[in-house]
C-alpha positions as CSV (number, residue, x, y, z in Angstrom):
1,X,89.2,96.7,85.0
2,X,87.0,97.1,81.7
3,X,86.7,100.8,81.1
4,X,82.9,101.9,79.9
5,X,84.9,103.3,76.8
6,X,87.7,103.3,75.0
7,X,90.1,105.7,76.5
8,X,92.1,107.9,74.2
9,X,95.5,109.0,73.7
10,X,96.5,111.4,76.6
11,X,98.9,113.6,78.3
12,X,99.3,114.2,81.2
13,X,101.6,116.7,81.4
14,X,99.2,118.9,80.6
15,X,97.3,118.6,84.0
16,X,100.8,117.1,85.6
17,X,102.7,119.8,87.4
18,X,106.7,119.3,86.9
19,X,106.9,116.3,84.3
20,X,107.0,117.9,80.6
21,X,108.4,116.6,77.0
22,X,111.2,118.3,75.7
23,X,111.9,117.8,72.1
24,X,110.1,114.8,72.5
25,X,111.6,113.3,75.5
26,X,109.8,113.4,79.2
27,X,111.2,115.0,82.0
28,X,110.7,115.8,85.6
29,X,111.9,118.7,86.3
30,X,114.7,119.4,84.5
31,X,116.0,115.6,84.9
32,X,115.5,113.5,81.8
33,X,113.4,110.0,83.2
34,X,116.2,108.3,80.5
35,X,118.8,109.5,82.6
36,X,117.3,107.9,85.7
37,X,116.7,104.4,84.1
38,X,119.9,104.2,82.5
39,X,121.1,104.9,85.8
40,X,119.2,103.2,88.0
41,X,116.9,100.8,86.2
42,X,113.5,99.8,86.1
43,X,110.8,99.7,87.5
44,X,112.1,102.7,89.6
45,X,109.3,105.6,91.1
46,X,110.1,108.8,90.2
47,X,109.4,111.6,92.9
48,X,109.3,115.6,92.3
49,X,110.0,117.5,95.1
50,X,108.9,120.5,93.4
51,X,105.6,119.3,92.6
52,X,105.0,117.6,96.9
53,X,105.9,121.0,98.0
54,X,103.9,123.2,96.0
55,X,100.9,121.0,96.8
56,X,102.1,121.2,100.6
57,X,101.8,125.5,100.4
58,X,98.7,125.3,98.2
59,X,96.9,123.2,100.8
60,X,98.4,125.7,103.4
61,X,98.1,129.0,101.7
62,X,94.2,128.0,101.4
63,X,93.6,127.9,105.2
64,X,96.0,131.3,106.0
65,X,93.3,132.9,107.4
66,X,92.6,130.8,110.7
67,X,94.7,127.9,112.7
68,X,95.7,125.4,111.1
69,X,97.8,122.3,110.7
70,X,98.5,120.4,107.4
71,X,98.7,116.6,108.8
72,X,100.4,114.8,106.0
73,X,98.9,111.5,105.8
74,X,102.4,109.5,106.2
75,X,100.6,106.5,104.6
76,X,100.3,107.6,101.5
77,X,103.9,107.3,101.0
78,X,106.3,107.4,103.5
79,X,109.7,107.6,102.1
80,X,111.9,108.8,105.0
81,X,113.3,111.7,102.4
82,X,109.6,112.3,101.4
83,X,108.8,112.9,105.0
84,X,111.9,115.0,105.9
85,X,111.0,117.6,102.6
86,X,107.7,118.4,104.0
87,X,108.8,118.1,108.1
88,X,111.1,121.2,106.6
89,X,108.2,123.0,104.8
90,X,106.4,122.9,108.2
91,X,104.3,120.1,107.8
92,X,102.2,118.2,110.9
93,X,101.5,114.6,110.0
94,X,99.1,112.4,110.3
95,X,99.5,108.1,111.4
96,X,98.2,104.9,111.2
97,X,100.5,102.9,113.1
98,X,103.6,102.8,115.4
99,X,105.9,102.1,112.3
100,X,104.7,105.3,110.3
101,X,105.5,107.2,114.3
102,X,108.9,105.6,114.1
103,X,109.7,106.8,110.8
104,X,108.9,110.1,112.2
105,X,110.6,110.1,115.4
106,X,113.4,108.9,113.6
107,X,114.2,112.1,111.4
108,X,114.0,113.7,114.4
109,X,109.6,115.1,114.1
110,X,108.4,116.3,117.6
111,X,105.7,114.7,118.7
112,X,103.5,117.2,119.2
113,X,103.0,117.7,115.4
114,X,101.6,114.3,115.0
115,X,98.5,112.9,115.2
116,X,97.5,108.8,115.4
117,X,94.5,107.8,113.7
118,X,93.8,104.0,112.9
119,X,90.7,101.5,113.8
120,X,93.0,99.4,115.2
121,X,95.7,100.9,117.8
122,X,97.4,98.2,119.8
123,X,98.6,99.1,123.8
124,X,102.0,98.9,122.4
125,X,101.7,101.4,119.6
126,X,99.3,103.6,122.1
127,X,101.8,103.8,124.9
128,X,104.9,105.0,122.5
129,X,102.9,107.6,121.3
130,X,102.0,108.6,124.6
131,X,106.1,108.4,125.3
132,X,106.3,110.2,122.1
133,X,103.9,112.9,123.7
134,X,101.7,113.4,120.5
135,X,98.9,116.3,120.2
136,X,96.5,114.0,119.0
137,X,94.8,110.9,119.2
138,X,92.1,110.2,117.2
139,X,90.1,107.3,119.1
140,X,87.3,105.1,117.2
141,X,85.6,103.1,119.5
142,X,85.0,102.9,123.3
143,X,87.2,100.1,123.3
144,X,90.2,101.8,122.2
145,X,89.3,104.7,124.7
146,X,89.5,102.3,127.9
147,X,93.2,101.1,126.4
148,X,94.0,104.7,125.9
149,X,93.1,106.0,130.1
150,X,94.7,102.8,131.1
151,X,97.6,103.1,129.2
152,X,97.7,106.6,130.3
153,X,97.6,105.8,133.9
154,X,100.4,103.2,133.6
155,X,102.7,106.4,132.4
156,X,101.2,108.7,134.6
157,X,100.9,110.7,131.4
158,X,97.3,112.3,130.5
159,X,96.0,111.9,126.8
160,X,95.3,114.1,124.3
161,X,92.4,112.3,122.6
162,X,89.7,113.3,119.9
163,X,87.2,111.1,119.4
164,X,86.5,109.9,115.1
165,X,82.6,110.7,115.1
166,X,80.7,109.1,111.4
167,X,79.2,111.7,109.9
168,X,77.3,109.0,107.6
169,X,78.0,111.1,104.6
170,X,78.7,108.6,101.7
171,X,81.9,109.3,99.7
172,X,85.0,108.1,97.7
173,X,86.0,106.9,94.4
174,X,85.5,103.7,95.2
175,X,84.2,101.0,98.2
176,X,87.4,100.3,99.5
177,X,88.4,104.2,100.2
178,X,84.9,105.1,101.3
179,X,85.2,105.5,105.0
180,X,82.2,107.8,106.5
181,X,78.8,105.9,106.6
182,X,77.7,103.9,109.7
183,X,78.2,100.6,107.4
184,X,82.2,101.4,107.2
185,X,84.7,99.8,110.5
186,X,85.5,103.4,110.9
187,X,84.2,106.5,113.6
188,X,81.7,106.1,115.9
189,X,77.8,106.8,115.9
190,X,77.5,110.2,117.1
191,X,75.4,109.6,120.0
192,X,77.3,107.1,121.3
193,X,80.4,109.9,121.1
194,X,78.7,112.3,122.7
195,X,78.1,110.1,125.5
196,X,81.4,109.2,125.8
197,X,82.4,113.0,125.9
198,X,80.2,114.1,129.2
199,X,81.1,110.6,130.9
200,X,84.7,111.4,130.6
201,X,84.7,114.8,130.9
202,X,86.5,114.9,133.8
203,X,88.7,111.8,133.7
204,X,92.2,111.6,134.9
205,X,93.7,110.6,132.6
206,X,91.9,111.4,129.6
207,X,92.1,115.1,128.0
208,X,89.3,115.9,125.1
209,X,91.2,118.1,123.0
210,X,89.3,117.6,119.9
211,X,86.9,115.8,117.1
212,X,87.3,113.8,114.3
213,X,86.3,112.8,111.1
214,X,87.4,111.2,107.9
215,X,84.8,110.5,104.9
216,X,86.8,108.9,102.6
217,X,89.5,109.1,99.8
218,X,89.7,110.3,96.0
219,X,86.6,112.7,96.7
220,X,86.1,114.8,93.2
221,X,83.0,117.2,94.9
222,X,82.7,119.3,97.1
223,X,79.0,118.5,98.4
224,X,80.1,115.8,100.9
225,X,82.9,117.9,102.5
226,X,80.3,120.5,102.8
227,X,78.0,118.2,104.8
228,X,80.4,116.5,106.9
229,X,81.8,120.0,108.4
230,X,78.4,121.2,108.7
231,X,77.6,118.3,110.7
232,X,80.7,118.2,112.7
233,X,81.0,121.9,113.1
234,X,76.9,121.0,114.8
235,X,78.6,118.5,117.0
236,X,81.5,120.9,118.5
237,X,79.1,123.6,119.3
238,X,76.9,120.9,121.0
239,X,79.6,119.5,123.1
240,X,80.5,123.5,123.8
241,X,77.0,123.9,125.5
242,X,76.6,120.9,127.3
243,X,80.7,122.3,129.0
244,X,83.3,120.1,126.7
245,X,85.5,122.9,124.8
246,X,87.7,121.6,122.2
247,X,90.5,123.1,120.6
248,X,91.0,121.0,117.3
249,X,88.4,120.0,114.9
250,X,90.2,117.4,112.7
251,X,88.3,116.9,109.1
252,X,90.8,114.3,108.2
253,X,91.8,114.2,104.0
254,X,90.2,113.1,101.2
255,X,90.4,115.4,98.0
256,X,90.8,114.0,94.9
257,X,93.5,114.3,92.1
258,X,92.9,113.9,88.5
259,X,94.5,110.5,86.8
260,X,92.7,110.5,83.7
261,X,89.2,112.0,83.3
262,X,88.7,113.5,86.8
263,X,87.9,116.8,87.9
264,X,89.0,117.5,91.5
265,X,88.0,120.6,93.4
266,X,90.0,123.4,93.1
267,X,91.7,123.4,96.5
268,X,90.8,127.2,96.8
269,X,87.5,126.5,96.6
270,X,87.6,123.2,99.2
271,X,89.1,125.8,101.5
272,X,86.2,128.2,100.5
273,X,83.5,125.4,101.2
274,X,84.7,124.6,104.6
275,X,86.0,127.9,106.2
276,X,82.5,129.8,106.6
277,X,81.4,126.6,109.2
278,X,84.6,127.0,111.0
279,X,85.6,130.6,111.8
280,X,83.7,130.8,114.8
281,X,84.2,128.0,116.7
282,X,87.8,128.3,118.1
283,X,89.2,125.3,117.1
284,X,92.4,124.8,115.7
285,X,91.6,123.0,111.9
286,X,93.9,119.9,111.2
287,X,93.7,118.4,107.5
288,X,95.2,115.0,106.5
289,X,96.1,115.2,103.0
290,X,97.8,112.2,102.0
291,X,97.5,111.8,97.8
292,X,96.1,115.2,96.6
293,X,100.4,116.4,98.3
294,X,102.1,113.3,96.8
295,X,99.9,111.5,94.0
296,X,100.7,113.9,91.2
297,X,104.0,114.1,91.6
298,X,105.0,110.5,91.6
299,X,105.4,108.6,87.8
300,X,107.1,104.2,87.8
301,X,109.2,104.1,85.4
302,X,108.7,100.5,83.2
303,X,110.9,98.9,80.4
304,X,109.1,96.9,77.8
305,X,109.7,93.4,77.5
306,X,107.8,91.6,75.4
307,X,104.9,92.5,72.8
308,X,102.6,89.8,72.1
309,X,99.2,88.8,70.1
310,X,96.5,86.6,70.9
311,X,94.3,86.5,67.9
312,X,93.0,89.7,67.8
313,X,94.4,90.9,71.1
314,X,98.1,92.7,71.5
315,X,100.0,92.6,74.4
316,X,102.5,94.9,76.0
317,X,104.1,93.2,78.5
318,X,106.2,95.7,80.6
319,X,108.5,94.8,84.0
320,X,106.7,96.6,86.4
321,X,103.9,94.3,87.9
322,X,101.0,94.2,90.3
323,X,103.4,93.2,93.3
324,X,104.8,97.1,92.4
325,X,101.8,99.1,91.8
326,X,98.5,97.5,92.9
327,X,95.9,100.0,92.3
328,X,94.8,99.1,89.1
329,X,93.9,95.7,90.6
330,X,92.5,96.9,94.0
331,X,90.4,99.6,93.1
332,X,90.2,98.9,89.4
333,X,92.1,102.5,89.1
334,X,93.0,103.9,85.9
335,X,96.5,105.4,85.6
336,X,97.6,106.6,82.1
337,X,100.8,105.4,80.7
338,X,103.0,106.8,78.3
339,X,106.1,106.3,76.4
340,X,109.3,108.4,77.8
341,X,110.1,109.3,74.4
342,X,107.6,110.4,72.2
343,X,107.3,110.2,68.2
344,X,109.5,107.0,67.9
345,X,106.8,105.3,66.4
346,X,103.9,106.9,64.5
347,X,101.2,103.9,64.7
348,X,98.8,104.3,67.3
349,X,97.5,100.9,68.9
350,X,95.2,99.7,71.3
351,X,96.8,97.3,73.9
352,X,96.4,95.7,77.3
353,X,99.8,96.5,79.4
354,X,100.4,93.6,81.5
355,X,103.1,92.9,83.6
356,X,104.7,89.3,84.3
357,X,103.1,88.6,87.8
358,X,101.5,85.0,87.3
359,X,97.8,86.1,87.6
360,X,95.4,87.5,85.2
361,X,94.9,90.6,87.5
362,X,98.5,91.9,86.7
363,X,97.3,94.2,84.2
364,X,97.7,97.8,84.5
365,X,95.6,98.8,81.5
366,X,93.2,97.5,79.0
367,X,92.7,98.5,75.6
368,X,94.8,101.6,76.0
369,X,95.4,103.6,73.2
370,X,99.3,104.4,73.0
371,X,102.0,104.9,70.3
372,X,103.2,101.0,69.9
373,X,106.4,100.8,71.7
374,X,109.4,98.5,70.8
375,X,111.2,96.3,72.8
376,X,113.1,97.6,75.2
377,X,111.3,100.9,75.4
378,X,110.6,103.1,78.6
379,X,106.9,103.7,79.1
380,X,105.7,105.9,82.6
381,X,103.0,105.3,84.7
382,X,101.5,108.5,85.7
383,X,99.7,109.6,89.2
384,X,101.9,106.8,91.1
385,X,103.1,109.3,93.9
386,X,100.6,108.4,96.5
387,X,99.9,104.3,97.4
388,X,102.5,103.1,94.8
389,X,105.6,101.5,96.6
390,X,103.8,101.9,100.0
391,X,101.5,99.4,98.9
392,X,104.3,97.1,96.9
393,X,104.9,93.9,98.1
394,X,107.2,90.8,97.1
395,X,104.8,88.8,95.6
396,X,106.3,86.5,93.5
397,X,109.3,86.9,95.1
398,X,110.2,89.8,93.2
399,X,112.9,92.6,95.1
400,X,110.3,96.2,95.3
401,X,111.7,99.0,93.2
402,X,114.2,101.8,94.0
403,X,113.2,104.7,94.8
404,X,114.2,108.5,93.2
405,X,113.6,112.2,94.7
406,X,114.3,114.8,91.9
407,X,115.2,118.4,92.6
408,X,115.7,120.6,89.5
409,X,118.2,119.4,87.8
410,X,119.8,117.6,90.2
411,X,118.1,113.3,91.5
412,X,119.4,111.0,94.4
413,X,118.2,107.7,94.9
414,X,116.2,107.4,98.1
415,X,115.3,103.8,98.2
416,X,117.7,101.1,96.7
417,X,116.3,98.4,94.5
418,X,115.8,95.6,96.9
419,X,118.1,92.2,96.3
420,X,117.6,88.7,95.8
421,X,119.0,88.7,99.5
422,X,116.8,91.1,101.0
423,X,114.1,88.8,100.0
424,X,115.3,85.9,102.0
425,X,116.7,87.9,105.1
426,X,115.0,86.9,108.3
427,X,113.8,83.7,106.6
């Protein structure tokens, strides 16, 4: 994760809704982060709930003037708490498997404001959420569609399916989050969809309710969400002429947030680049915003344990690790960090931040410029809202970090620390 240049000294609380310094000291909300590690420890995620909702009504408040549904993309983080705060704003969600449909069934969502996306559906997860009685799914190969009739027959229940067409638009931040060109496992070719539409036009147990499509993740333009509609928008009235009428055009998530550098689309303007394709065709529009609702308003907390040089080179190594927070060695992401309390120290310094997982990829940063901490210190890791602990593992057998939901002034834990037990439970 070399960067092309060094990267300077930054804050992002000025581009971070919720988190500011006061009198030198970081807070969300009105909660200092101090407070929370003395309380709770470290590494410990941070949440705003101030900063998820106004990202929920922004995304909302964009679309106002036609149908709509905001489909939270559960796998972005899926904190049952999380969930619950935007299941009260009024949020629709959006799944990848019949553990994120749990979680939702289980604080009580009806299931007709979910939809199930996903490559891989099994006839066990297909047939709960045909129990569940979802609005949506959102089928990706002709494969999956034979599973879905015969599951449906076996329930005597008919399906509400879209299919996921591939709009072979090329986006996303990186490879691994680039999910609309033929050469990705995702969608289906559009001819090959539109066959499928007229030969089960009139199945039994199959309903065509809508079309799909998904181009890719940590999008910072709005060029490729302004071909993939077009495209799509082409396909519904297509399928309109030829007698299949939907009522949901899905366009799936995919804008960007800004970590260090970025500049994402204003999400006025997304909604200004897609709405003129879309008025006319009577279709209900679903999103599936995962990080642009959570991503910013997430921070992992991390206490300094060591500071070490090589030669030249100077260490910081912190307690957080790759087994916490992945991205940086995944995507080779770049997520600021800073310290929690400001002006301690006045020398600036250029350091890797490591953490103590035994590999050479457990490094969050590299040659970061930073105030040099001490010992001890808390440093924050900003922009960890969205893939954070829902990609956290136990890697090195190390218990995944607690969890804590901020509102205001007041902050409850929502995830306990895991134990030395919970690691061996089941085993």
């Amino acid at each position: 994760m070399k960067h092309s240049k060094p990267l300077a000294l930054t804050d992002p609380t000025t581009y971070t809704p919720h988190y500011k310094y006061r009198e030198g000291a970081l807070e969300c909300e009105s909660v200092p982060l101090s407070r929370i590690a003395e309380k709770y420890g470290t590494p410990t995620y941070v949440y705003s709930s101030a900063s998820i909702l106004d990202a929920y009504r922004r995304f909302s408040s964009g679309f106002r003037s036609i149908p709509h549904s905001i489909c939270y993309a559960v796998k972005a983080n899926s904190n049952l708490s999380i969930l619950k705060l935007l299941a009260r704003a009024g949020s629709s969600f959006d799944i990848v498997s019949a553990g994120e449909l749990h979680r939702l069934r289980h604080i009580g969502v009806p299931g007709r404001r979910i939809v199930f996306s996903g490559v891989g559906k099994s006839k066990e997860e297909i047939r709960e959420a045909l129990q569940a009685g979802i609005l949506l799914f959102n089928v990706e190969s002709e494969s999956e569609l034979d599973t879905l009739a015969a599951e449906a027959a076996r329930l005597k229940r008919r399906a509400s399916a879209a299919l996921r067409v591939n709009p072979d638009v090329q986006a996303g931040a990186h490879a691994h989050i680039s999910t609309g060109h033929h050469r990705h496992k995702f969608g289906i070719d559009w001819d090959h969809a539109r066959r499928l539409y007229l030969d089960q036009s009139r199945a039994k147990w199959i309903s065509w309710q809508g079309i799909s499509a998904h181009i890719g993740s940590q999008i910072l333009g709005l060029a490729p969400f302004r071909r993939a509609v077009v495209r799509v928008s082409s396909l519904v009235r297509e399928l309109a002429k030829a007698g299949v009428n939907l009522s949901y055009l899905d366009l799936g998530g995919g804008v960007g947030i800004r970590y260090t550098r970025e500049s994402p689309p204003d999400l006025d303007a997304y909604a200004r680049a897609i709405l003129p394709h879309i008025r006319t065709l009577g279709c209900r529009l679903l999103l599936e915003p995962g990080r642009a609702i959570v991503g910013p308003a997430g921070v992992l907390l991390t206490s300094v344990l060591h500071i070490k040089r090589n030669r030249e080179k100077l260490f910081i190594v912190v307690d957080a690790a790759m087994n916490d927070f992945i991205r940086p060695a995944l995507y080779q992401a770049v997520h600021p960090i800073t310290p929690v309390t400001r002006g301690k120290n006045a020398h600036v310094t250029k350091a890797d931040i490591v953490g103590p997982v035994c590999e050479t990829g457990d490094c969050f940063l590299h040659d970061w410029t930073m105030e040099l901490p001490r010992t001890g210190d808390l440093l924050v890791l900003w922009g960890a809202g969205a893939y954070g602990f829902a990609q956290s593992s136990n890697y090195n057998s190390r218990p995944r970090a607690a969890e804590i939901l901020v509102n205001k002034n007041q902050f409850k834990r929502v995830r306990k620390r895991e134990s030395r037990s919970d690691l061996i439970r089941g085993e």
